[in-house]
N, C-alpha and C positions, 0 to 999 in steps of 0.2 A: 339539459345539463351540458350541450355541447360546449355553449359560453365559456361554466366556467372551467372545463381539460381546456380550452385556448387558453383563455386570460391567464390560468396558472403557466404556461408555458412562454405565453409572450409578455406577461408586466414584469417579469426580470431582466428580459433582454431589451425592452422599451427603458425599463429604468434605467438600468445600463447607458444606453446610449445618453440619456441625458444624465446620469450623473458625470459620468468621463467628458461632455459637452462643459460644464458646468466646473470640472474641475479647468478643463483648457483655458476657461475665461480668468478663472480663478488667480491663472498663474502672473496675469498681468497685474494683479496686486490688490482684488477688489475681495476684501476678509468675508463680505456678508454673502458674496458666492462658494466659500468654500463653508460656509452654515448650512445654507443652500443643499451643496453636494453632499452632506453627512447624511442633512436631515432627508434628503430623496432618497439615500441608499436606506439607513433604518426605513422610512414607511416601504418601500417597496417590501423589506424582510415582512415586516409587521404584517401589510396587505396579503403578502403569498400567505403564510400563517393563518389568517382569517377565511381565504379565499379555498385553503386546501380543507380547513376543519368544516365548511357547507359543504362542500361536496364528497368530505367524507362521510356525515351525520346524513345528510337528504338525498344524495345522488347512488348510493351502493348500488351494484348491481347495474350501474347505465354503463353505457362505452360510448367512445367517438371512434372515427374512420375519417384519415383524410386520403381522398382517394389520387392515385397517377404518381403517387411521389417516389420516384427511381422505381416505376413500373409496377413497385407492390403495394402502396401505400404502405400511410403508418394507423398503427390499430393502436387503442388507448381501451383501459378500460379500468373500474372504481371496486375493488371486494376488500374481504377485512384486513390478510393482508397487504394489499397495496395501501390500503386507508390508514394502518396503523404506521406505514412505514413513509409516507407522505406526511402526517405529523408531526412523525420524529425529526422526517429531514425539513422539514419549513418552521419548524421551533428553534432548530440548532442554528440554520442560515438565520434567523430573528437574533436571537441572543449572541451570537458572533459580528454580524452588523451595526450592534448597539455595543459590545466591546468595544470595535474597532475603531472607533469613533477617536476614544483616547488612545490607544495602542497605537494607533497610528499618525498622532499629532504631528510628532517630529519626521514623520518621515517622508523620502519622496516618491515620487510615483505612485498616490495615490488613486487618482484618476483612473489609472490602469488596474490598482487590486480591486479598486472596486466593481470596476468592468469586469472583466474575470471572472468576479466572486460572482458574480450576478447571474452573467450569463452562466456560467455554471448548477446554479441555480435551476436553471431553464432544465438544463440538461440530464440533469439527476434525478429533477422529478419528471420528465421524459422515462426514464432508465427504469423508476419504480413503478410507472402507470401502464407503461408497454402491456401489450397484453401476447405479442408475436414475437419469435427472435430477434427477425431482420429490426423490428424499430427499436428494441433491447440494443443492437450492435449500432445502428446510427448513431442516436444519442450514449450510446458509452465513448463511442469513441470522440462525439464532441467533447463532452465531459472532460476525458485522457486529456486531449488537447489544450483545453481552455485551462485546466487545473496546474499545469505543467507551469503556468505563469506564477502561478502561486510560489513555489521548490525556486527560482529562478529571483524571485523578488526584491529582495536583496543586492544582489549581482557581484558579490563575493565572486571568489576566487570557488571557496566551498559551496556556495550557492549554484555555482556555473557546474560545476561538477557532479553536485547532485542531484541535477535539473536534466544532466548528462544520461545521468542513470534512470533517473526518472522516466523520460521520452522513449531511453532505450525500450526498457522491457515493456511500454505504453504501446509499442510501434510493432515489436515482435508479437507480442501478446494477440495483439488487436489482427493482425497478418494469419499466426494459427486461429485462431476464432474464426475468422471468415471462412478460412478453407473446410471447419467442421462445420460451420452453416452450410456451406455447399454441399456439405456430404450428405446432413439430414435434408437437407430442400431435396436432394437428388435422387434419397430413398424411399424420404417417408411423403414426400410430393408437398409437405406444408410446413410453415413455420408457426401458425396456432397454436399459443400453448393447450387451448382450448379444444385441440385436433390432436395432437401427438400423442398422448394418451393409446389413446384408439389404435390410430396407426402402427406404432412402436411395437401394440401387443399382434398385430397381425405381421408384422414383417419377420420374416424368419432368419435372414442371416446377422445374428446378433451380432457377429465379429465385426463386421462394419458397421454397427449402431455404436462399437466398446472405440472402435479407431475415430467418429465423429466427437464422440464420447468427450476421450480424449484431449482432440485438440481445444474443444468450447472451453474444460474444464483449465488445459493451459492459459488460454487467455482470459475467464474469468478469474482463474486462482494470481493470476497475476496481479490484478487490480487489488485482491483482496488481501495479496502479500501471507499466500499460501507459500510452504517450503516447497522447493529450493528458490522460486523466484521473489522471495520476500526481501530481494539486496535494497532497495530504494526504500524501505521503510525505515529502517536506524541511520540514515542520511538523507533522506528527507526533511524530516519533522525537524531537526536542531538548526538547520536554517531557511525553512519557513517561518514565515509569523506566527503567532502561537491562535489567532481564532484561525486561519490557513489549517496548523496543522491540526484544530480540534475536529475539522473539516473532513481533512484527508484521512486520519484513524477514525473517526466516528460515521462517520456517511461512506467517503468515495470507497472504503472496503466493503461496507456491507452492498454496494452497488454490482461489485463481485460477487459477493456472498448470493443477493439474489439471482445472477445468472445461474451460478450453480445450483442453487432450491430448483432453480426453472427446468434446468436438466434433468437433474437427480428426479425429482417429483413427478416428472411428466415423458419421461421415454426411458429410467430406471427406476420405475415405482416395484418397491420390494425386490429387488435387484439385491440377492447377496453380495455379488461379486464384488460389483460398484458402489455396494457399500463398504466391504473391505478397506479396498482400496480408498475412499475418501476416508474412513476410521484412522489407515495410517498416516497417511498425510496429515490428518490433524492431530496425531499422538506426537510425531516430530516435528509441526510448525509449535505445537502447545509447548513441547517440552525445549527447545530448540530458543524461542524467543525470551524463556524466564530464567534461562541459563545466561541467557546474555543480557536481559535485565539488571540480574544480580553481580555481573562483574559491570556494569555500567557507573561512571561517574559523572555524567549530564544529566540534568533532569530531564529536558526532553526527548535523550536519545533513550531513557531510561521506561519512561512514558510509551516511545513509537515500539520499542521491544517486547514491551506489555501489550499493547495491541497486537503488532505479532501471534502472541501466544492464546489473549483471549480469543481471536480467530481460529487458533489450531480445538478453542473449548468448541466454539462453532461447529468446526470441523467436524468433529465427533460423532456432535448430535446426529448433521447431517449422515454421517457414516451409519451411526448405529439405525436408523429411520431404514434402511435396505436391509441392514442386519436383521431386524426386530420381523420384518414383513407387516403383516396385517394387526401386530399389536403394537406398534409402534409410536402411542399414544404417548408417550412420557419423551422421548425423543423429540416430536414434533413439539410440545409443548417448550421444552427446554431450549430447542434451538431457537424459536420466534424469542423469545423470553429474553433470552444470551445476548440477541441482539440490539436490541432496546434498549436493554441493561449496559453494553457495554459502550453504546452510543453515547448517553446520559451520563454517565460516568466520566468519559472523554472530554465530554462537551468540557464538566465543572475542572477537571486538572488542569486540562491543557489550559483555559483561563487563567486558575491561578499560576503556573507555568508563564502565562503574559504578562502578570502582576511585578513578577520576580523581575522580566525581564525591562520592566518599563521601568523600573526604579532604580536598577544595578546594571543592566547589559551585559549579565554574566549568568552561565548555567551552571559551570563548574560545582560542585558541591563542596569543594574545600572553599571556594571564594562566596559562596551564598549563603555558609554556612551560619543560623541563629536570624536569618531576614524574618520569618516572622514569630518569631517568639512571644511578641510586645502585641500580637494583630491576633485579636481574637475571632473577629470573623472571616478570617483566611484560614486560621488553622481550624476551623469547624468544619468549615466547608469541605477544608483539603481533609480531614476523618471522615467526613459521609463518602469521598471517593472512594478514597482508600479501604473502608470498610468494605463497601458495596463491590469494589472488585476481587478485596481477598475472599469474598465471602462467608463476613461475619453472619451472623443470623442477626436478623431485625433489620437487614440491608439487603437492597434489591440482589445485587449478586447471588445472595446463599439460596436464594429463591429458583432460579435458574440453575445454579452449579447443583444443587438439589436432585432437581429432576436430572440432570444430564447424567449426572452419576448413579444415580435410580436406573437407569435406564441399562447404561452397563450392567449393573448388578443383575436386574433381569434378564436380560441377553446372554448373561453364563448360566442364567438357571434354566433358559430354555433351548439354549442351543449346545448340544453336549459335543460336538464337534472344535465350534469353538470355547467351548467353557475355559481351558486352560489358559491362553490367549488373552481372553477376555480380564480373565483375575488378574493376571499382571499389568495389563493393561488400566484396569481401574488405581491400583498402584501408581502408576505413572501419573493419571489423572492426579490423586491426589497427593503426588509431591510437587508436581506443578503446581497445586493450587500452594502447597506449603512455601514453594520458592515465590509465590507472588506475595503472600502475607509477608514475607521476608525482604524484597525490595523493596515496596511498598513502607512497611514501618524503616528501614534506611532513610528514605526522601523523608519521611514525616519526623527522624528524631531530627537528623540534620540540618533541616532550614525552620520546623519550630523546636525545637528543644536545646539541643548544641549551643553555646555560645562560640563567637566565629574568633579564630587563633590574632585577631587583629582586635586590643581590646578599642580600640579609636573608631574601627569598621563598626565594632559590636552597637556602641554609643548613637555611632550614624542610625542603622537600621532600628536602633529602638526609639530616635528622635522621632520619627516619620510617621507624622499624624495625616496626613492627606495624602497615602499610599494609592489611593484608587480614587475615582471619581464617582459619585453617587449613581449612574448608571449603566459605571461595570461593576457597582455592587452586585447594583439588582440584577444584573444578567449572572451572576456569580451565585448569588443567594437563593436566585428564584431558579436556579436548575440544581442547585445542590438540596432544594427541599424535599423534591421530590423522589430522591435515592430512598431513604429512609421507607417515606408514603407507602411506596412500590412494595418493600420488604416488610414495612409489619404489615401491613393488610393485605397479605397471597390471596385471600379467598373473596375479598369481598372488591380489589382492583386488579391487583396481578393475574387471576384465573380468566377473567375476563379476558382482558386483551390475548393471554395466551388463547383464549377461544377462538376470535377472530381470525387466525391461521391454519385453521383446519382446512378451509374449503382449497385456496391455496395448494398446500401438502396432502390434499386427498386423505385425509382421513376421516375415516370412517369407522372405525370399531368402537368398542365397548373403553371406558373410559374412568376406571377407579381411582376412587377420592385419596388425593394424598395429604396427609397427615404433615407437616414440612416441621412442627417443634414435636413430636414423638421421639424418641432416645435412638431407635434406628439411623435417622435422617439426620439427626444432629451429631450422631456420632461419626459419621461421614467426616462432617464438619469442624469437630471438634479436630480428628486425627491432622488434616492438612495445617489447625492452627498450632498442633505440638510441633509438627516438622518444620513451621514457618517459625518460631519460634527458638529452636534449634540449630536450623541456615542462619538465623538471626545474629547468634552468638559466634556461631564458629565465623559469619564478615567481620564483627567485628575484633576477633583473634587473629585471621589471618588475613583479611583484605584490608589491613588498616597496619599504617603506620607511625613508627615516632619520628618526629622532625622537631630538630628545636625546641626538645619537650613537650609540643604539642600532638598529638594524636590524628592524623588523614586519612584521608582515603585514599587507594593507591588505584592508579588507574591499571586496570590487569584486561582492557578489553581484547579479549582473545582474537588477535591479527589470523591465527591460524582458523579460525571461523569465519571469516569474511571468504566467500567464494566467489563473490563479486572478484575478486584482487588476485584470488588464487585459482581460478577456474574461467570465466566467464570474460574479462579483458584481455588474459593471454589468449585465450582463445579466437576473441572475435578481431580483438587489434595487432595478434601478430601470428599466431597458427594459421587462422582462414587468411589472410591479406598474402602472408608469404606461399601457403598452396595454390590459388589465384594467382600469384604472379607465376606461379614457377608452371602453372596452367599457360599463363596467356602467352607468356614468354617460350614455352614451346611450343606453341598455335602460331606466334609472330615467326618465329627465327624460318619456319618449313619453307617460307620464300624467300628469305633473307638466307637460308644455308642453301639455295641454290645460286641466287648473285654472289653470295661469299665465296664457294668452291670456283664458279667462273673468275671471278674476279683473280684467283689462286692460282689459275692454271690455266688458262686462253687472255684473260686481260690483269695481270700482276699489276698490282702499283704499292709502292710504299705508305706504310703505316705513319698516321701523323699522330704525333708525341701530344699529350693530352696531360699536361701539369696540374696534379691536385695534392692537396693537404694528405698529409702521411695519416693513418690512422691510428690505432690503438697500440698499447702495449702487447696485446695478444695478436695483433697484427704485424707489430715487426717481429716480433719473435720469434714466429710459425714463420714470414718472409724472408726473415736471414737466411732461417733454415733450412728451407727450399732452394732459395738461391745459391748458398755453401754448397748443398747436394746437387745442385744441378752442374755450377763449377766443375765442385770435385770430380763429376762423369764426363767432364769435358777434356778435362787433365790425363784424366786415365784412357780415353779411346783418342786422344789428340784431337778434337774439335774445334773447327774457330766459333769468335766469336760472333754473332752477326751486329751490322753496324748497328742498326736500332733497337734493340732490345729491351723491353722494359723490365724491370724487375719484379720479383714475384710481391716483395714490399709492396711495390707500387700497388699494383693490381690487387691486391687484398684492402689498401687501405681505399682503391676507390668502390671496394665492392661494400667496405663496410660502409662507407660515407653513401650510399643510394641508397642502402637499408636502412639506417637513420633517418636520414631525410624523408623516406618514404612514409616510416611512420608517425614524425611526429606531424607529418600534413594530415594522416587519416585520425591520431588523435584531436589536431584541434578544427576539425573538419567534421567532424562526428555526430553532432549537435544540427550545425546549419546541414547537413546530409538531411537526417532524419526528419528535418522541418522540412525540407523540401521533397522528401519522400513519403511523406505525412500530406502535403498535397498534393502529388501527383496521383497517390492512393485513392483518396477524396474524386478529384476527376476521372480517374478510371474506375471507380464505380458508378459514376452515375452516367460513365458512357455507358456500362456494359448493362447496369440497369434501367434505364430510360431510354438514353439516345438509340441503343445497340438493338433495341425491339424490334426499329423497321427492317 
């Protein structure tokens, strides 16, 4: 089985190279090489998909080891976990491949998305076959990097910006993650998921396993755009490509999400504490991103904010799986379940998300508004997501949301400490779930139901018989089949695959049959669709307005939510920049204020006049007025004046003009920084892990 862990890891990066080969040729004018480059990227999708589904079915249970590689090797290995979720991701890269085919006709630099995409590919399933940290944290962080081309792809204005954000928290994230690997290699002596178990339960000072804890948790919850570092998700996704972002919401988070199972599962196994703690995190990334779903008026920032929040559904399971301890069977199930579910789901939106966008080049919802009204198997497809996410019953979601909220429910009944907690807490679950039903039918009345305020647009969009090409149906078709599948048949497909995640998550207890259409479970269900229902009506009361007699959507995206803008850039591009100077500048001046003083009193010379541009209105004005005062104290004690004198005007406007300039250099410097601190990272690890042995 060694073969095939290589070949999955190197025919994306092999393809890669010759499809970007093929596109270079291409550009000199020859049409049948860019056939060529399509048709090599699909089979290589096609081929990974074949190549993961053998070694899932025959190979379970093997590993590979390549040995000397930065001193630890990388360790590989095949269980039902990993095999379930090698599937997921080499089905999504197949059917995003064979999208992009069309999605990408017009555009340029495709050579490079396909590169990218590919070797991303490589990387991901690296990330989910890992069987040790350290190769968990190689391969993510290629991943981070190669994916970042994706956000960037474009090369907007917003694109550069977002790609901005992107790298950021990719670079910080990926920085604390290494230092909590350090911590656990430094304690526990291994990074085996296969070993830490063991180890964990013998080491006795927990506080330092809660601070390694920690940081992994920082830098997986980043990738998977847990709260507070979830800023690059609702700016990402709207200008990446729409198979890109089906990509980045549907796989690159759950790439996250596996780091933290790997944690939580194997050095906080029944861990209340670290369950707590993960519980709220995902109470507030769940509730957090459906709040901003529903004031959303792009479909796919509407989309990335929904992801968000299914994350924070994630989150939960995760949380309650420590909560629960040794019965924590319905959690474990829920969470593999949530996953899968909410990959699949992505996969089919965010497509038809590309459909909208390859036909109109508009997200807006007042401008898309009635595109498929006339498109009956777009508006099908788009209800099997949408079902499957708000979780209707007979849809894979309600399956999942099911057990996760079961799982609460349990968790107050047996833990009387947190019981109180717990109830309100499932509350919140289930008005998240209500605000999701709630956005969700918004995007579905609006682009099929609404007729658009332009009756001539309306006309366009119901002309449009050749909206898609025949195999971004089938990529369209053949992934929105199987929501449904998933959801009526829980016990005879859904239970299964939920099986496969046991060995994974350590579980082992006692395991009662759940009932998922009994009035209990449904009622669950039933409640988040009256609330969805409800938020439904009161958007369209007061999030909607009259224009021109027509009826909109008002864009109310809550500015005061963004902490990216309100916390996180002041911070790093003018709090930390300006303490660092005011640091280094008194580190510099201790030799310069002893030539200064000399210069002042054994060697004087005259000060030479230094001509600059006046600055600001609050610069002269605070200048006058220093200078007035300085005057007027010259007047009253008879002082002269000295010949050179600068004014205080002066000196404030050249102090504002260095702080200006200072930072718009580290703004648009910020980017090429991080790429170059992004490799210099890359070589100081494999000095300090390789070369630094002898």
């Amino acid at each position: 089985m060694e073969g095939l862990f290589l070949a999955l890891l190197l025919v994306p990066v092999v393809s890669a190279i010759a499809v970007y080969l093929a596109d270079r040729k291409a550009e000199s004018g020859s049409g049948g090489l860019k056939t060529l480059r399509d048709i090599l990227a699909g089979g290589a999708g096609i081929l990974e998909f074949i190549l993961m589904c053998i070694l899932a079915y025959s190979g379970m249970g093997s590993s590979f080891f390549v040995p000397e590689f930065c001193g630890m090797g990388l360790h590989f290995s095949i269980d039902g976990f990993r095999g379930v979720y090698g599937i997921v991701a080499s089905f999504m890269w197949m059917m995003t491949l064979l999208f992009s085919r069309e999605y990408l006709s017009h555009e340029k630099n495709q050579g490079r998305y396909y590169f990218f995409q590919l070797v991303t590919l490589s990387a991901t399933l690296g990330v989910f076959l890992s069987s040790d940290l350290f190769t968990t944290f190689i391969f993510f962080e290629i991943m981070s990097f190669t994916s970042y081309v994706w956000v960037v792809q474009e090369e907007t204005k917003g694109a550069v910006k977002a790609a901005e954000t992107y790298l950021g928290v990719a670079v910080i994230g990926g920085m604390i993650l290494l230092m909590g690997l350090f911590l656990l290699h430094d304690s526990l002596g291994t990074l085996e998921m296969s070993e830490l178990l063991l180890a964990a339960a013998g080491y006795e000072d927990k506080s330092l396993l809660y601070v390694a804890g920690t940081c992994t948790l920082v830098g997986f919850g980043a990738k998977a755009g847990a709260f507070p570092l979830h800023i690059w998700l609702p700016k990402a996704h709207p200008v990446a490509p729409a198979p890109a972002s089906a990509l980045l919401s549907g796989i690159l988070t759950k790439a996250g999400i596996f780091g933290v199972l790997a944690v939580s599962c194997n050095i906080f196994l029944y861990d209340s504490t670290w369950g707590i703690l993960l519980f709220v995190l995902g109470l507030c990334t769940m509730f957090l991103g459906a709040l901003l779903a529903v004031f959303s008026v792009d479909f796919k920032r509407t989309l990335a904010c929904s992801s968000m929040s299914q994350i924070g559904f994630i989150l939960t399971g995760i949380g309650m799986q420590g909560i629960l301890g040794e019965e924590n069977g319905l959690a474990v199930r829920g969470t593999l379940l949530h996953m899968v579910n909410h990959s699949l789901i992505k996969l089919v939106l965010f497509m038809i998300a590309g459909v909208v966008v390859m036909n109109i080049h508009r997200l807006d919802l007042n401008e898309i508004r009635g595109f498929g009204r006339k498109k009956t198997l777009l508006k099908g497809c788009f209800l099997a997501g949408a079902f499957g996410i708000s979780g209707i019953p007979l849809f894979n979601g309600y399956i999942s949301k099911t057990l996760l909220h079961e799982s609460i429910v349990e968790g107050a009944l047996m833990n009387a400490e947190l019981s109180a907690f717990l109830k309100v807490s499932e509350w919140i679950f289930l008005f998240s779930g209500g605000m999701t039903l709630a956005y969700m039918t918004k995007l579905y009345v609006a682009v099929f139901v609404e007729e658009n305020s332009s009756k001539k647009e309306q006309r366009r969009f119901d002309s449009m018989k050749k909206y898609m090409s025949p195999i971004s149906a089938f990529a369209i078709a053949a992934s929105a089949v199987i929501l449904p599948v998933l959801g009526f048949l829980p016990n005879l497909v859904t239970d299964k695959i939920a099986d496969l995640g046991h060995g994974f998550m350590h579980f082992e207890g006692e395991l009662h049959a759940v009932h998922y259409f009994n009035f209990q479970n449904l009622k669950g269900g039933c409640i988040s669709v009256v609330i969805g229902v409800g938020l439904y009506l009161l958007i369209r009361k007061f999030l909607m307005k009259e224009q021109s007699g027509v009826r909109e959507y008002r864009n109310c995206w809550p500015k005061w939510l963004d902490i990216e803008e309100l916390i996180y850039r002041p911070v790093l591009l003018t709090i930390m920049p300006f303490l660092a100077r005011v640091v280094c500048r008194i580190l510099d001046s201790l030799v310069d204020g002893i030539i200064l003083f000399l210069r002042k009193t054994l060697y004087r010379d005259r000060k030479i006049p230094h001509e600059l541009p006046e600055g600001s209105e609050f610069t002269h004005l605070l200048g006058e007025a220093l200078d007035f005062m300085r005057n007027l104290k010259r007047r009253i004690l008879r002082q002269p004046v000295p010949e050179h004198e600068v004014s205080y005007e002066h000196k404030l406007a050249m102090q504002r003009e260095k702080f200006v300039e200072t930072n718009t250099i580290i703004q648009r410097s910020l980017s090429f920084g991080l790429l170059l601190f992004y490799v210099g990272l890359v070589f100081t690890l494999i000095y300090l892990l390789y070369l630094g042995r002898g």
